[in-house]
Gaussian input, Z-matrix of N, CA and C with variables (Angstrom, degrees):
# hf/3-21g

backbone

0 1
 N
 C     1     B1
 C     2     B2     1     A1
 N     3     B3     2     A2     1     D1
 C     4     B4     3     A3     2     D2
 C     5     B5     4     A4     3     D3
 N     6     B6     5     A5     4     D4
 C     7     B7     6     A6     5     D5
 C     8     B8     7     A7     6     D6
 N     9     B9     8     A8     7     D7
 C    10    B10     9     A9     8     D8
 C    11    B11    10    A10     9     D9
 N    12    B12    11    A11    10    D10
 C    13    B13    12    A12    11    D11
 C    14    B14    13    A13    12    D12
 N    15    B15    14    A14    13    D13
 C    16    B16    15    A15    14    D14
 C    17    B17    16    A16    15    D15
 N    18    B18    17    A17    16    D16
 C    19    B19    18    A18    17    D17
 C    20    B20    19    A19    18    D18
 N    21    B21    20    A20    19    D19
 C    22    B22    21    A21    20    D20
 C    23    B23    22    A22    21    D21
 N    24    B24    23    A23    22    D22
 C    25    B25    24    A24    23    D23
 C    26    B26    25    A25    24    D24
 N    27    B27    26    A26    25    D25
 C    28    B28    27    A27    26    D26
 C    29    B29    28    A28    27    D27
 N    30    B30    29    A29    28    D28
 C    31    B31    30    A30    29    D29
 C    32    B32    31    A31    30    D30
 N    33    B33    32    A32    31    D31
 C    34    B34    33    A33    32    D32
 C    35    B35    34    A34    33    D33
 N    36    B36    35    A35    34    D34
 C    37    B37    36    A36    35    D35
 C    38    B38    37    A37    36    D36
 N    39    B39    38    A38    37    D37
 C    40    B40    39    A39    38    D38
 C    41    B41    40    A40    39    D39
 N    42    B42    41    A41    40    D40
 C    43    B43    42    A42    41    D41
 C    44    B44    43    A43    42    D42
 N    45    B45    44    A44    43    D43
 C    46    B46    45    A45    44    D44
 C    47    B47    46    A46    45    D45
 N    48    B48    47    A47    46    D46
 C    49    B49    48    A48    47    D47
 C    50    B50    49    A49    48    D48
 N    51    B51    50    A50    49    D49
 C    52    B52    51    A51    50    D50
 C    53    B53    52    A52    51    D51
 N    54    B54    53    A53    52    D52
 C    55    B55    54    A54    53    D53
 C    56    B56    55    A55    54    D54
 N    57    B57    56    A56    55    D55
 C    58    B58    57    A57    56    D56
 C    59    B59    58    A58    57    D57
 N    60    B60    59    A59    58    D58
 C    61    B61    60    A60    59    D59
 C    62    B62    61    A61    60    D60
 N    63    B63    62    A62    61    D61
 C    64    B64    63    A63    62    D62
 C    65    B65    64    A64    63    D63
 N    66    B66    65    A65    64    D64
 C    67    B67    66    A66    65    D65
 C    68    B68    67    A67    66    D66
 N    69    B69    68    A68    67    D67
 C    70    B70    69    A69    68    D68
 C    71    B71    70    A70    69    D69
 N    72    B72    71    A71    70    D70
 C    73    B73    72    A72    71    D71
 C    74    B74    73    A73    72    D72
 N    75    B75    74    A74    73    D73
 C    76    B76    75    A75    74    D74
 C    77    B77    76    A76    75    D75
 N    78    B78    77    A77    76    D76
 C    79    B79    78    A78    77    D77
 C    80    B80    79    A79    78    D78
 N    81    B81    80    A80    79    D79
 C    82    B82    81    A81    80    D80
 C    83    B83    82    A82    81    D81
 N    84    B84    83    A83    82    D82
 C    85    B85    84    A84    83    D83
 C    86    B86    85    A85    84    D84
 N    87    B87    86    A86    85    D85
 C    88    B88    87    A87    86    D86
 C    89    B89    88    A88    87    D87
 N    90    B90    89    A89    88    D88
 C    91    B91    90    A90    89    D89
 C    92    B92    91    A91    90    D90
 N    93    B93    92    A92    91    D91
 C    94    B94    93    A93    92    D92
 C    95    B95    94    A94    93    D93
 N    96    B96    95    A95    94    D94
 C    97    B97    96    A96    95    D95
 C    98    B98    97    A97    96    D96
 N    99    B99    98    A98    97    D97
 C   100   B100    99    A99    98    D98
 C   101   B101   100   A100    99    D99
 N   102   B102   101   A101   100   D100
 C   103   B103   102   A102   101   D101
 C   104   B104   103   A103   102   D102
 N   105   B105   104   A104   103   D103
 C   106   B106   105   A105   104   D104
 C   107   B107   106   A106   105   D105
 N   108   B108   107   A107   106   D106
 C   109   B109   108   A108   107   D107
 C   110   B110   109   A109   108   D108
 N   111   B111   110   A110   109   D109
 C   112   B112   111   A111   110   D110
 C   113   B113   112   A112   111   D111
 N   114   B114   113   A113   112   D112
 C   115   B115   114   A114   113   D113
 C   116   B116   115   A115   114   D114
 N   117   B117   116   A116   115   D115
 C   118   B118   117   A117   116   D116
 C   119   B119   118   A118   117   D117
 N   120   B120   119   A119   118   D118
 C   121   B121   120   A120   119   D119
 C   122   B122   121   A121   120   D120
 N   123   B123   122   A122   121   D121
 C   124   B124   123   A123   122   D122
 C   125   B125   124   A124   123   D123
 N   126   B126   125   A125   124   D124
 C   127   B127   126   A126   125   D125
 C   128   B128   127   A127   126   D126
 N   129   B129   128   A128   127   D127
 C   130   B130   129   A129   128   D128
 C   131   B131   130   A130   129   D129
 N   132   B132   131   A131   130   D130
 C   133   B133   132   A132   131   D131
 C   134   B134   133   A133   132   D132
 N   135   B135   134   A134   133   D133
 C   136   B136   135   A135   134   D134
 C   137   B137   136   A136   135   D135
 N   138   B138   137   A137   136   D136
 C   139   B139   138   A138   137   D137
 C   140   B140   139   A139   138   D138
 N   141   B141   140   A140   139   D139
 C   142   B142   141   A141   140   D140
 C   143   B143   142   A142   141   D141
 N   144   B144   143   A143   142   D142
 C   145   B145   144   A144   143   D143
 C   146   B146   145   A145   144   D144
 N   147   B147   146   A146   145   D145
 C   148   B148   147   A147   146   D146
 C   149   B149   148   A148   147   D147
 N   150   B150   149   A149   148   D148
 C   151   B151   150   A150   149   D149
 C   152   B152   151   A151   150   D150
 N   153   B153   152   A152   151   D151
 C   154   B154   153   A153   152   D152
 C   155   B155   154   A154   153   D153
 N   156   B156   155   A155   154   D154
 C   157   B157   156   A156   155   D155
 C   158   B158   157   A157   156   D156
 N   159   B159   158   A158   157   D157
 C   160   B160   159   A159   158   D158
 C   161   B161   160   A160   159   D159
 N   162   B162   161   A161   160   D160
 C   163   B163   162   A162   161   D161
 C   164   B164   163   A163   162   D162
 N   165   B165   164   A164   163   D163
 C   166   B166   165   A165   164   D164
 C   167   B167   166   A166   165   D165
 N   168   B168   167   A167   166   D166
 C   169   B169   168   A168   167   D167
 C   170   B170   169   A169   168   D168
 N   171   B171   170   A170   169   D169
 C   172   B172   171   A171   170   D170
 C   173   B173   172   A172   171   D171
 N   174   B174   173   A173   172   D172
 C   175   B175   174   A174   173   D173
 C   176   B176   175   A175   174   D174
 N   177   B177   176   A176   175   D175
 C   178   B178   177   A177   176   D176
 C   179   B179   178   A178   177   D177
 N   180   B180   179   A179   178   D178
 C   181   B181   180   A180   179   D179
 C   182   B182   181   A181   180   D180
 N   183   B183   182   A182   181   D181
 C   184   B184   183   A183   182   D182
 C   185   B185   184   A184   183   D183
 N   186   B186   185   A185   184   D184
 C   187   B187   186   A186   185   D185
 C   188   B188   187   A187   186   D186
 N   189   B189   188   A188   187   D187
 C   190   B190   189   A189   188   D188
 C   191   B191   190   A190   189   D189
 N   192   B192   191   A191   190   D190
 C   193   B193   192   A192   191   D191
 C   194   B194   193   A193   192   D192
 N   195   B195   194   A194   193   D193
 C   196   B196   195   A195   194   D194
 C   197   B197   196   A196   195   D195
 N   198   B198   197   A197   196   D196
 C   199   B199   198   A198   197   D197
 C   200   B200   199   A199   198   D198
 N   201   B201   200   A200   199   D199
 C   202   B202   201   A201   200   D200
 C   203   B203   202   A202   201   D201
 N   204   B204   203   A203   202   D202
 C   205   B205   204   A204   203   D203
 C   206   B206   205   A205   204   D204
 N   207   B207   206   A206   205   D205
 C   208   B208   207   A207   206   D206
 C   209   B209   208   A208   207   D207
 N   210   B210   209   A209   208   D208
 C   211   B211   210   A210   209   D209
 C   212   B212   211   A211   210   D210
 N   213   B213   212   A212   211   D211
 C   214   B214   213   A213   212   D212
 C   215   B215   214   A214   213   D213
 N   216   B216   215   A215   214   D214
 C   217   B217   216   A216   215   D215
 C   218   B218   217   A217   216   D216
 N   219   B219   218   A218   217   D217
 C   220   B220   219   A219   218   D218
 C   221   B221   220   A220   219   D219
 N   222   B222   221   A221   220   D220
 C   223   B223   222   A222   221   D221
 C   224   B224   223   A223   222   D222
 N   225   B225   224   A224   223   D223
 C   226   B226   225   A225   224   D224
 C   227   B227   226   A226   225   D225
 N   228   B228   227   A227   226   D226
 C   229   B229   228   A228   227   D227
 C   230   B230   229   A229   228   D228
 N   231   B231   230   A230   229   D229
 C   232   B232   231   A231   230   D230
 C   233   B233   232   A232   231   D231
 N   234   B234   233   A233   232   D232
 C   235   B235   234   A234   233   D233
 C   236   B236   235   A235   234   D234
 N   237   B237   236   A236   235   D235
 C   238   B238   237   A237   236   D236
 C   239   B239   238   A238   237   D237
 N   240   B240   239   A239   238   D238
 C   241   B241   240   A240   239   D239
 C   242   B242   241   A241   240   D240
 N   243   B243   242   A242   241   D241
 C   244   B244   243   A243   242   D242
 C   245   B245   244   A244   243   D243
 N   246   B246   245   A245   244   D244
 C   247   B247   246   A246   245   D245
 C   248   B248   247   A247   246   D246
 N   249   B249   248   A248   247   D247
 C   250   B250   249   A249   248   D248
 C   251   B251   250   A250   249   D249
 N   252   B252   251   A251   250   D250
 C   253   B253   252   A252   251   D251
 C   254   B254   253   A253   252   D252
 N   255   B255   254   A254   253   D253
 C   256   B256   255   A255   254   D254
 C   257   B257   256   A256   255   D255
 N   258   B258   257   A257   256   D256
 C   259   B259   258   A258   257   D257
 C   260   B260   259   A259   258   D258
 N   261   B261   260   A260   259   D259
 C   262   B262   261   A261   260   D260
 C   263   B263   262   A262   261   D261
 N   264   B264   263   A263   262   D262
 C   265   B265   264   A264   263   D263
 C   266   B266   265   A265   264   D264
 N   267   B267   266   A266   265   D265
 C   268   B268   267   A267   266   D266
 C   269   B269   268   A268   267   D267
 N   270   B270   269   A269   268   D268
 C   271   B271   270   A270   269   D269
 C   272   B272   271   A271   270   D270
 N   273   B273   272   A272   271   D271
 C   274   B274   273   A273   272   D272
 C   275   B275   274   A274   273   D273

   B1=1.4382
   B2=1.5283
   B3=1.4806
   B4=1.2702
   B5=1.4820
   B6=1.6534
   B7=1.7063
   B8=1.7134
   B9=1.3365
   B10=1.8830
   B11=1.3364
   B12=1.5368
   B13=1.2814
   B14=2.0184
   B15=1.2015
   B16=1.3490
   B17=1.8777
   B18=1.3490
   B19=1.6133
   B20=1.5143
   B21=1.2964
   B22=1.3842
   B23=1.4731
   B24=1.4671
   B25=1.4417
   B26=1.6000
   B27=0.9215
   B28=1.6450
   B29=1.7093
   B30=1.0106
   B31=2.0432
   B32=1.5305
   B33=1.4624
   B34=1.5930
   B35=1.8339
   B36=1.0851
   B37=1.7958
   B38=2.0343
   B39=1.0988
   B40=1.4259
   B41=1.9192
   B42=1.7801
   B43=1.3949
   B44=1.4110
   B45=1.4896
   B46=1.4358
   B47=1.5019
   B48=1.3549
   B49=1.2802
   B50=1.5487
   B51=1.4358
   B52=1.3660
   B53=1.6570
   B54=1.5095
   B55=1.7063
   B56=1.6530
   B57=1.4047
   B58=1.4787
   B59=1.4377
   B60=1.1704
   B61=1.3760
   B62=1.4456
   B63=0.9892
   B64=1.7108
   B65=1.6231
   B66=0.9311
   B67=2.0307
   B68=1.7619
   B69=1.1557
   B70=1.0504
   B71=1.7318
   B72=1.4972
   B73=1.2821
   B74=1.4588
   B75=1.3686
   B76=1.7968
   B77=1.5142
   B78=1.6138
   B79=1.6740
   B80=1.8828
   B81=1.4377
   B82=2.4211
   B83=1.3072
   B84=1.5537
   B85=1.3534
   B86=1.7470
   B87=0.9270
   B88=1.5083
   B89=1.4645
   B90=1.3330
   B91=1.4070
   B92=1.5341
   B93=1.3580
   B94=1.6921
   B95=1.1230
   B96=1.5741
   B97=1.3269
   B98=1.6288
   B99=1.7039
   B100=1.2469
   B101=2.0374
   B102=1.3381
   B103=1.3822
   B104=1.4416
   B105=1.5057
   B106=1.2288
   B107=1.9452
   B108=1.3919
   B109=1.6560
   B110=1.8287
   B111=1.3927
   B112=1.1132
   B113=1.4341
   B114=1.4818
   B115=1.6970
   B116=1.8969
   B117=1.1237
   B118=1.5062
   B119=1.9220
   B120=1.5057
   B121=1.8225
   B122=1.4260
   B123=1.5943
   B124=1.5538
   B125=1.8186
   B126=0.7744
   B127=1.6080
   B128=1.5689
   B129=1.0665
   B130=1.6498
   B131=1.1583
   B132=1.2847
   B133=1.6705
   B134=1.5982
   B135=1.6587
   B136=1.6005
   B137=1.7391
   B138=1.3453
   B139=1.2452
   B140=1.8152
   B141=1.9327
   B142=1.1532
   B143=1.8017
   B144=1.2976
   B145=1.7460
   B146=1.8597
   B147=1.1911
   B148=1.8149
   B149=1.4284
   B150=1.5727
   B151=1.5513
   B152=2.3805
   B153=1.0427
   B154=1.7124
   B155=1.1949
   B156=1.1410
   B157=1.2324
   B158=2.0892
   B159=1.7634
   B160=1.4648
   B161=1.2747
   B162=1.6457
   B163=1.0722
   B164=1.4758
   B165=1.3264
   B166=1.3123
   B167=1.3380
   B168=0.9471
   B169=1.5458
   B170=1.3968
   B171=1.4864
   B172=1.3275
   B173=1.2331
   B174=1.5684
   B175=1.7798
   B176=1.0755
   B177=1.5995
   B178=1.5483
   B179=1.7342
   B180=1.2837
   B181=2.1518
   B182=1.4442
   B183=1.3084
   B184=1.5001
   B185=1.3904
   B186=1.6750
   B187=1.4813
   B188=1.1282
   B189=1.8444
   B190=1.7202
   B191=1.9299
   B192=1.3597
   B193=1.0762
   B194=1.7418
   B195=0.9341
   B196=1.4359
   B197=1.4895
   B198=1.6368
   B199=1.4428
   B200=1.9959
   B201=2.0059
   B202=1.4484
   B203=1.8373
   B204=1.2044
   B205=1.4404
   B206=1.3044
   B207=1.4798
   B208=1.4826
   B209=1.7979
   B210=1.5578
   B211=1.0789
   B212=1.8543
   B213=0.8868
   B214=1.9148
   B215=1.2740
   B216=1.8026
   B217=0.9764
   B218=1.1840
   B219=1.9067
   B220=1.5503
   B221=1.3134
   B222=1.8787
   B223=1.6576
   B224=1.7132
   B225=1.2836
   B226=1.7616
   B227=1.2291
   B228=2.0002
   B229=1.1632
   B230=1.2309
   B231=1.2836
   B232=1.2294
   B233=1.4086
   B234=1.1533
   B235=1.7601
   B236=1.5304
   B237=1.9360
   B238=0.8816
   B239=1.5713
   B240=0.9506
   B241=1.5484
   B242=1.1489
   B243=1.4830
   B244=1.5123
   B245=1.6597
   B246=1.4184
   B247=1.7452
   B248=1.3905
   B249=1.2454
   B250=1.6876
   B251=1.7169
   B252=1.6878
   B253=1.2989
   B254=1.6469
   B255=1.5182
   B256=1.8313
   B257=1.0427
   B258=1.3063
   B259=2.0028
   B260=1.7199
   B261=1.1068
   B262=1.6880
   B263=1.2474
   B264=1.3677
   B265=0.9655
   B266=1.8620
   B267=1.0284
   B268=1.6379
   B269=1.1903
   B270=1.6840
   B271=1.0168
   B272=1.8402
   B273=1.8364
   B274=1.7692
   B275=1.5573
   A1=108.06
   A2=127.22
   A3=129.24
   A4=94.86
   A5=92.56
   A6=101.17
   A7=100.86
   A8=99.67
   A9=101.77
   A10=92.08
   A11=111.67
   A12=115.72
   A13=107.05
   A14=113.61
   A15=127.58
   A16=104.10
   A17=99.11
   A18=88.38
   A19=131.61
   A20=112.42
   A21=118.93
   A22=114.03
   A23=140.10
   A24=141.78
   A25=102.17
   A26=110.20
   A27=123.27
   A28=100.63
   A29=108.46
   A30=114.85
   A31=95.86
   A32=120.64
   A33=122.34
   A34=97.69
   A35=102.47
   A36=102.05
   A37=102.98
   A38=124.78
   A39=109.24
   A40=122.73
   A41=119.49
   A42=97.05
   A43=96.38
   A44=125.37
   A45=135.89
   A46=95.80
   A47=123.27
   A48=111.04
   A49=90.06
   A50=99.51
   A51=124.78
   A52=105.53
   A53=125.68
   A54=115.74
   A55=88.50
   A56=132.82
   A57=127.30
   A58=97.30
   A59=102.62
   A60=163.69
   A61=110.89
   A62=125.15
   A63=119.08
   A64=107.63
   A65=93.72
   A66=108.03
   A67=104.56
   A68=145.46
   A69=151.51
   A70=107.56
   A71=119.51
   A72=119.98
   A73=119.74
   A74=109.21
   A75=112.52
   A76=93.39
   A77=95.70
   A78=117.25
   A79=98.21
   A80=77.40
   A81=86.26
   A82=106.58
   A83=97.95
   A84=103.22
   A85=101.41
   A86=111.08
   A87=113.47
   A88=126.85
   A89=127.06
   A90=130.27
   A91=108.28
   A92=117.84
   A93=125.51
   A94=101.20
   A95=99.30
   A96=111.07
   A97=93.79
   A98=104.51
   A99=111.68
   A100=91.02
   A101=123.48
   A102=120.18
   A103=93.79
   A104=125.64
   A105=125.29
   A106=93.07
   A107=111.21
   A108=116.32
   A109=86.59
   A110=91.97
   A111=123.21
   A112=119.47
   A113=118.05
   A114=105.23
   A115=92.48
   A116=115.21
   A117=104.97
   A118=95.18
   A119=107.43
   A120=115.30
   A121=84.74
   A122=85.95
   A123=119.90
   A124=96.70
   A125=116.47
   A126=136.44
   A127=117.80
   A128=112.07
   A129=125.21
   A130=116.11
   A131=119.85
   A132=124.27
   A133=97.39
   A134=89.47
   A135=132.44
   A136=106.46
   A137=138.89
   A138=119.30
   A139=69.11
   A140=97.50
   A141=138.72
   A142=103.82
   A143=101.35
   A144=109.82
   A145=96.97
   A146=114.97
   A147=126.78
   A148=103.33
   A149=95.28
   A150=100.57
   A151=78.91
   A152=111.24
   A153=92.12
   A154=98.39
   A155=148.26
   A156=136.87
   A157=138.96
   A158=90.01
   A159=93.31
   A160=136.39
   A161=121.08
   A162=114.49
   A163=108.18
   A164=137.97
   A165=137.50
   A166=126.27
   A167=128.43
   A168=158.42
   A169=107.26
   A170=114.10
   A171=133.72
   A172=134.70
   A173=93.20
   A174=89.24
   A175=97.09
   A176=101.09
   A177=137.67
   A178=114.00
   A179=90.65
   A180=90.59
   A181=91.78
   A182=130.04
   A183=102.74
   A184=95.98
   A185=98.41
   A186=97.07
   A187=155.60
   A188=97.43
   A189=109.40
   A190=87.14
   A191=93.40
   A192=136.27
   A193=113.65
   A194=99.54
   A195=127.24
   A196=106.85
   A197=121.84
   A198=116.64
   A199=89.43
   A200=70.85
   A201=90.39
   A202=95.91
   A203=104.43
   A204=104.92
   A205=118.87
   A206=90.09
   A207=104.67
   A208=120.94
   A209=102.76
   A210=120.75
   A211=120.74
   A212=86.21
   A213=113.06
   A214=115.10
   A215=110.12
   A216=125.52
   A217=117.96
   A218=147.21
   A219=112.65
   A220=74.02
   A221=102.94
   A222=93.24
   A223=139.23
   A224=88.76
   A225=106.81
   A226=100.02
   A227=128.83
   A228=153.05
   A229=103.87
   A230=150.18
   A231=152.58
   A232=138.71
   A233=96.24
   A234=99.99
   A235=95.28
   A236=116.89
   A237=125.56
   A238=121.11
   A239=154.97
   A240=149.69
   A241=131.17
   A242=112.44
   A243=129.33
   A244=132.35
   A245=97.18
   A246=118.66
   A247=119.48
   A248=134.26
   A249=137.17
   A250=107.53
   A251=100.36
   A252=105.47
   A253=121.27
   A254=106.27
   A255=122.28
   A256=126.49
   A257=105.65
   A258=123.19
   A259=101.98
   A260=104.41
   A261=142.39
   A262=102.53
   A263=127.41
   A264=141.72
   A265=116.93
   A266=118.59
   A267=125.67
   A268=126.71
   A269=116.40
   A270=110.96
   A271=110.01
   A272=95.18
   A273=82.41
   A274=114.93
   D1=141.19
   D2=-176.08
   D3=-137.10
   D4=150.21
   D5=179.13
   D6=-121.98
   D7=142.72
   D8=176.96
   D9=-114.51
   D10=137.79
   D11=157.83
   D12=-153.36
   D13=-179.54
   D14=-149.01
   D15=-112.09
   D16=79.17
   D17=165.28
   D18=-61.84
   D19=126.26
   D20=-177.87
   D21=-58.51
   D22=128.79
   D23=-174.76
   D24=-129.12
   D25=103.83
   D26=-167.47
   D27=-69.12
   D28=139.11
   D29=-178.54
   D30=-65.56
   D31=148.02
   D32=-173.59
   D33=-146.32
   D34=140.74
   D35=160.89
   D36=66.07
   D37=42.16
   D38=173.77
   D39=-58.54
   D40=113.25
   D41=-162.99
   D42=-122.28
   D43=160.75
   D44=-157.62
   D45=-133.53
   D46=133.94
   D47=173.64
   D48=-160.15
   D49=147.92
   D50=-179.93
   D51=-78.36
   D52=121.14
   D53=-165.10
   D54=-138.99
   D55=20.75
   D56=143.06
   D57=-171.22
   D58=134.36
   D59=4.53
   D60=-67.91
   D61=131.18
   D62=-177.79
   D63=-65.75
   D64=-59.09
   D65=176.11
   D66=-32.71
   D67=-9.70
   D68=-161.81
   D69=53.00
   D70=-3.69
   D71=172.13
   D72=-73.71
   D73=120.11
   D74=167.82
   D75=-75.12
   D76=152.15
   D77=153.03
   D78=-118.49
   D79=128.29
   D80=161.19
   D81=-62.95
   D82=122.57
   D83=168.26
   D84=112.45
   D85=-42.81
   D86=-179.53
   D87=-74.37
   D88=168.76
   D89=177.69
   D90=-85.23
   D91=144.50
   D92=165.94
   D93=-150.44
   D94=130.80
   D95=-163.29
   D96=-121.82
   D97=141.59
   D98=-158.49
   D99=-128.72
   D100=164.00
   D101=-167.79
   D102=-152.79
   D103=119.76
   D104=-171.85
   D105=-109.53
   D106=160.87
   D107=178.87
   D108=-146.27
   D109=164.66
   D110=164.85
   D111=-118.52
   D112=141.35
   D113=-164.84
   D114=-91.62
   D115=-38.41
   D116=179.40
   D117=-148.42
   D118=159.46
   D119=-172.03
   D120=160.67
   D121=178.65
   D122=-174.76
   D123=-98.15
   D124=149.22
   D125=174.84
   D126=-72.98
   D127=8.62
   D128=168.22
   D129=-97.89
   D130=9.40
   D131=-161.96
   D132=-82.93
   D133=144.44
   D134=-175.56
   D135=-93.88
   D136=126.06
   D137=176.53
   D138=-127.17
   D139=156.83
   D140=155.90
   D141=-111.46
   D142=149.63
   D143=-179.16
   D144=-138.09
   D145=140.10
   D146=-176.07
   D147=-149.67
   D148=91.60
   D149=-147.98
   D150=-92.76
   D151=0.91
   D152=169.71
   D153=87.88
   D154=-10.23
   D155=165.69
   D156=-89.83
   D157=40.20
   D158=-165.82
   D159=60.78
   D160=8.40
   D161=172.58
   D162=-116.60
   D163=52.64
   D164=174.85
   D165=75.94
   D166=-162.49
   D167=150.51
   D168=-79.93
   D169=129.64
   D170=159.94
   D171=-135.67
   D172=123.44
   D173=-169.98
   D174=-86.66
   D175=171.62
   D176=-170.40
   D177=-149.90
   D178=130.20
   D179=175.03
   D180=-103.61
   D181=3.93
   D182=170.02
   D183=-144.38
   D184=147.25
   D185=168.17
   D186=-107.86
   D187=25.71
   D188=-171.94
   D189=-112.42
   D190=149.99
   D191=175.56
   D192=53.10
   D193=80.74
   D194=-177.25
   D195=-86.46
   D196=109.16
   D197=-174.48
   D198=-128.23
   D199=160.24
   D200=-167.64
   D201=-163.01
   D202=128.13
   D203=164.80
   D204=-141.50
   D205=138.60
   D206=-168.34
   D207=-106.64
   D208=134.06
   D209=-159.58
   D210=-72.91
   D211=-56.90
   D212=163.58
   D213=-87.03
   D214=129.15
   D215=166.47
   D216=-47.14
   D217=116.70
   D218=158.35
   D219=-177.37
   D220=177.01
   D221=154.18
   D222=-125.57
   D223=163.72
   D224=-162.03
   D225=-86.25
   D226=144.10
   D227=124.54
   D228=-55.68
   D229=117.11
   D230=96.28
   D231=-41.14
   D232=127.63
   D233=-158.43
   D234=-127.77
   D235=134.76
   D236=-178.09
   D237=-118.55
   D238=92.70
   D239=174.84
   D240=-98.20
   D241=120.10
   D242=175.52
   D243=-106.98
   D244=83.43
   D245=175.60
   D246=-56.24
   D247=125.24
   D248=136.00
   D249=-123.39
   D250=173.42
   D251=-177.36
   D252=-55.35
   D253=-1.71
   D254=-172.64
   D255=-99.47
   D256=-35.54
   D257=-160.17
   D258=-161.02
   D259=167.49
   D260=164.50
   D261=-122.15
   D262=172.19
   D263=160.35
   D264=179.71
   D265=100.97
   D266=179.79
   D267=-97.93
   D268=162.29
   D269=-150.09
   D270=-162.74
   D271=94.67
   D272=-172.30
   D273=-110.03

């Protein structure tokens, strides 16, 4: 007789990194594409993105290539969150 069951793997290390424009410079009007990782989790993970620009929270089921362009010159808090049934873990 064998039993299956689901070890819990708690989310660890949530990381945010800017992966276009390389220069870390935004242009208004343009695309920047941002790529969040997890250093260790379960593979069901939920990311939220609060990119600071008045338009909410946005979820995401995946976390590469995350675009966002911003209209107004100034600067943005970006806020990143990574949900499973175990942990949160954020990241600004």
């Amino acid at each position: 007789m064998y039993s299956v069951y689901e070890v819990p793997v708690a989310l660890k290390g949530l990381h945010l990194t800017l992966f276009n424009p390389v220069s870390g410079v935004l242009v208004v009007d343009l695309d920047a594409e941002f790529n969040l990782t997890v250093v260790d989790g379960p593979s069901d993970v939920q990311y939220t993105m609060e990119f600071a620009d008045g338009a909410g929270a946005t979820p995401h089921n995946d976390s590469s290539m995350l675009r966002e362009t911003f209209s107004v010159p100034g600067e943005y808090i970006i806020t990143a969150t990574a949900n499973d049934t175990n942990a949160t873990v954020r990241h600004k």
